[in-house]
N, C-alpha and C positions, 0 to 999 in steps of 0.2 A: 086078510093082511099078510098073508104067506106066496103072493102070487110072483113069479120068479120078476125080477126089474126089465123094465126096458131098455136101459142105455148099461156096458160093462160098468164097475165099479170106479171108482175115484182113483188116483195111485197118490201116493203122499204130495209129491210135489203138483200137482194137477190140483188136490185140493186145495192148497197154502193159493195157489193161482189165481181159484176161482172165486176165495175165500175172499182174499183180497179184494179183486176187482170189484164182489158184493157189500164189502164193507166200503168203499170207494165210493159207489154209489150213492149208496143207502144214507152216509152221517157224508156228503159234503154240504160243508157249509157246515156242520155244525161239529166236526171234529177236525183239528190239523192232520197233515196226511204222516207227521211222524206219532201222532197219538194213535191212529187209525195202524198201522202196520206194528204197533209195538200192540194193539190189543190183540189181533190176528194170530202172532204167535203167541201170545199169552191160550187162546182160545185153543190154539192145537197143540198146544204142550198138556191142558187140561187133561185128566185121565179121569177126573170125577171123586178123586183119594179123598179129598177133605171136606166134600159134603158126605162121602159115603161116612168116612172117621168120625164125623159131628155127629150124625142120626145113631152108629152104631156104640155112641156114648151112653144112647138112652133107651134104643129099643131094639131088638134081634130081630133083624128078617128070619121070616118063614121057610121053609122050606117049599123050593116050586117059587119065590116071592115074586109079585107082579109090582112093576112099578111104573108109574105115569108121572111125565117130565111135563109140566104146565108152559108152555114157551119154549119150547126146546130147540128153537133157533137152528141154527148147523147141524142138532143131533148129537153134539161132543158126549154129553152124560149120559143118553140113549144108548150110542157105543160102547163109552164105557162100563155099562149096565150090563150089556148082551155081552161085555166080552167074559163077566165073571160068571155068566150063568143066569141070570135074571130077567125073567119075563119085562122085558123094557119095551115102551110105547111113549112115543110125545103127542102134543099138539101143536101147532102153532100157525097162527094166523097171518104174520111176515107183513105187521102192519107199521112197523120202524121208520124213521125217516123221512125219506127222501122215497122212497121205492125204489127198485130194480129192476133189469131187462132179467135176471134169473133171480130167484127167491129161495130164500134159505131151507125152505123144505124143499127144493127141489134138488140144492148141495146135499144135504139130508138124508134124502131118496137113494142118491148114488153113493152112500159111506156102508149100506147093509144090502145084504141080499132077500133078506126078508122086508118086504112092506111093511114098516109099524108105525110110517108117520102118518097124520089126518092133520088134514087144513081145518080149523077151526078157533073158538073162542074160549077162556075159560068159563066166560060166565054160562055159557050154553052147552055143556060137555056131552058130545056124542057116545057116552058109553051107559052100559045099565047100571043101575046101581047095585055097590058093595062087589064091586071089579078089581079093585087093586089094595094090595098090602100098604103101597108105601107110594103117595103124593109128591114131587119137588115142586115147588117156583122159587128158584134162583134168580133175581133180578129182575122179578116181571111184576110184583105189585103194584109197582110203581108207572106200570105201563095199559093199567086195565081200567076202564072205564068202570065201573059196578064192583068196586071190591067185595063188598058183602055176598053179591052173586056168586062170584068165584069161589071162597069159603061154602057158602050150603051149598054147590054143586060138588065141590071139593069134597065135603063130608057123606054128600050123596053115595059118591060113587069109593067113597073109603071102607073097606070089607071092617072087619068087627078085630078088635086087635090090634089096628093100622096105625100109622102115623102121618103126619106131613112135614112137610119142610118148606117154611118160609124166608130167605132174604130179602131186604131191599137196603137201598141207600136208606139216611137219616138225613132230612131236611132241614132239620133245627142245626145243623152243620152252618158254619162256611164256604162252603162248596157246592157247587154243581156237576155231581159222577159222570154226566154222561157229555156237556161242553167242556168238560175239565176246566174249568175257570170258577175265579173266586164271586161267591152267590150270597145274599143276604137271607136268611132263614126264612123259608115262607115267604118269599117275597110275593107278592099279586104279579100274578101273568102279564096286567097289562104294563107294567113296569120294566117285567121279566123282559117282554118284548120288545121295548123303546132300549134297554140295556142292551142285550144283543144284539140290537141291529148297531147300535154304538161300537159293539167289539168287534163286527166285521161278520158277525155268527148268523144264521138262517135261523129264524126261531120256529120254524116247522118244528118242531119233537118238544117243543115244551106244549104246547097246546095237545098233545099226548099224552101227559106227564100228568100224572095224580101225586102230590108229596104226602110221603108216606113218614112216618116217626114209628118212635117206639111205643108213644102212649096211643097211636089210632090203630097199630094193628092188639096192641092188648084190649082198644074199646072192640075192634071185629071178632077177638075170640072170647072177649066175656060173655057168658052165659051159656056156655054152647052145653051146661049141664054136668053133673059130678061123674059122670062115665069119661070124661073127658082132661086129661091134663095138659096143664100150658106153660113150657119151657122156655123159658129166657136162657138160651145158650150163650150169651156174652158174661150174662150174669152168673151160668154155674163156671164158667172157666175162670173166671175174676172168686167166685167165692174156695173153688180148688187149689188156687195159688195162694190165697190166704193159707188153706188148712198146710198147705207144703210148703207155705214162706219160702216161694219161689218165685219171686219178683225179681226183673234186673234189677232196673235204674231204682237209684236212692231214693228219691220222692215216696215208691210205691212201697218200698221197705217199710218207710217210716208210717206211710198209712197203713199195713200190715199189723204191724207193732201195737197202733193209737185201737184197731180194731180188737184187738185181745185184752186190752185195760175195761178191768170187771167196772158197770155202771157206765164207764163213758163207750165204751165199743158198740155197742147197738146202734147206738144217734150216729156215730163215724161212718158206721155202714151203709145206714139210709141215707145220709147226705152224700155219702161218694156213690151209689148206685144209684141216688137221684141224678147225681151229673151227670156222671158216665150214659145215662138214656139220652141227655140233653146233646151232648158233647163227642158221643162215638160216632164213628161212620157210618155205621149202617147198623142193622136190626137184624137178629137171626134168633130164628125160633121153632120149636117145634110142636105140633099138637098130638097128644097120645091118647087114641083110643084105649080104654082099660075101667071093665067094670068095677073094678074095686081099686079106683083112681081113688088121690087122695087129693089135699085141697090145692087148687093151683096156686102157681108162682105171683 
């Protein structure tokens, strides 16, 4: 993976170019072309800060730490990975949309001079096992045909110690993250697809689309055994603002408040983190390797 590249590197503006043109490609028809160019520079402003911020809430990389970026698309967290010092490596398979005349590992390819992407799948991960510190999938559960594969390959190739990091969207939403348009929760594909073709939209990428919640990635990491703990980060940042009653808006004050009243505050909590699973955008999570794990979340 160290073999010097073929083509000189990217230069900023050449990336943002090419970046485009692939997202251009790849979601017409199913993204507008000013949602498409507001993600682009969303993508290249990315430095990686607040998934690294989130993970380094609950566990310390290693020293030397290897990490592997599951979908790594462009390579943005890969980059940003290698520029702090961290053995970074993705995969990704550039199986999105619509397809492209160039593919995102191949923008990828030309942002490092070190080789560390591989074309591949998660379910099927080309590395030996107990390879890496520290797992992401940012945005890709929702994109994998076999989740549960992805996990035990996932924990395969996770070294003793390790963690992962899960995002995706929450389907029990109103929303659709990746047409940007408004979606019925869980709605049946064949539906999904008579709707889209209604709103003008190419329904290639729902037929890609696994909807993912917050209660089906907690059923994929139930059981994975007591060496193991499993993080609902939406839920310890929601129970931190409580302990620092540091909510903005009124509403949350006041649920704040109802949650510290001795006998009724328990039931408050569970009913409002039962919503908030139902009701938030997306799901962020993390699983920690640790022999003398305690009970999960």
């Amino acid at each position: 993976m160290n073999a010097m590249p073929l083509q000189k590197l990217l230069s900023e503006s050449e990336l943002r170019t090419m970046v485009l043109q692939h997202r251009k490609q790849n979601w017409h028809g199913i993204q507008t072309l000013q949602w498409q160019e507001r993600i682009v520079e969303d993508i290249l402003r990315d430095a990686g800060e607040t998934v690294l911020q989130a993970i380094g809430e609950f566990w310390t990389a290693p020293m030397g730490c290897s990490v592997l970026d599951i979908g790594s698309g462009i390579g943005s967290f890969v980059v940003a990975c290698r520029k702090r010092g961290l053995r970074a490596f993705g995969i990704e398979p550039d199986r999105i949309g619509q397809g492209s005349r160039i593919s995102s590992i191949q923008i990828a390819r030309r942002r490092l001079e070190d080789q560390v992407f591989v074309i591949g799948v998660g379910e099927r991960l080309p590395f030996a096992d107990r390879s890496f510190d520290l797992i992401t999938m940012n945005q890709v559960m929702e994109h994998v045909s076999e989740q549960g594969a992805v996990v035990r390959e996932s924990l395969r190739v996770l070294k003793h110690g390790g963690a992962i990091y899960v995002a995706t969207p929450n389907y029990l939403r109103f929303y659709e993250p990746h047409y940007k348009i408004r979606w019925f929760p869980l709605l049946p594909k064949f539906l999904g697809r008579w709707y889209l073709r209604l709103r003008g939209r190419d329904p290639v990428l729902l037929d890609q689309l696994t909807y993912t919640t917050n209660g089906r990635l907690r059923g994929l990491f139930r059981g994975l055994g007591e060496e193991y703990v499993v993080i609902d980060l939406h839920r310890e940042a929601f129970l931190k603002k409580c302990a620092q009653r540091s909510f903005a808006s009124r509403r949350a004050r006041l649920i704040g408040r109802l949650i510290r009243v001795p006998g009724l505050g328990p039931l408050v909590l569970r009913a409002v983190l039962h919503f908030w699973r139902i009701t938030e955008g997306g799901c962020e999570m993390m699983i920690v390797h640790h022999p003398e794990a305690a009970a999960p979340c």
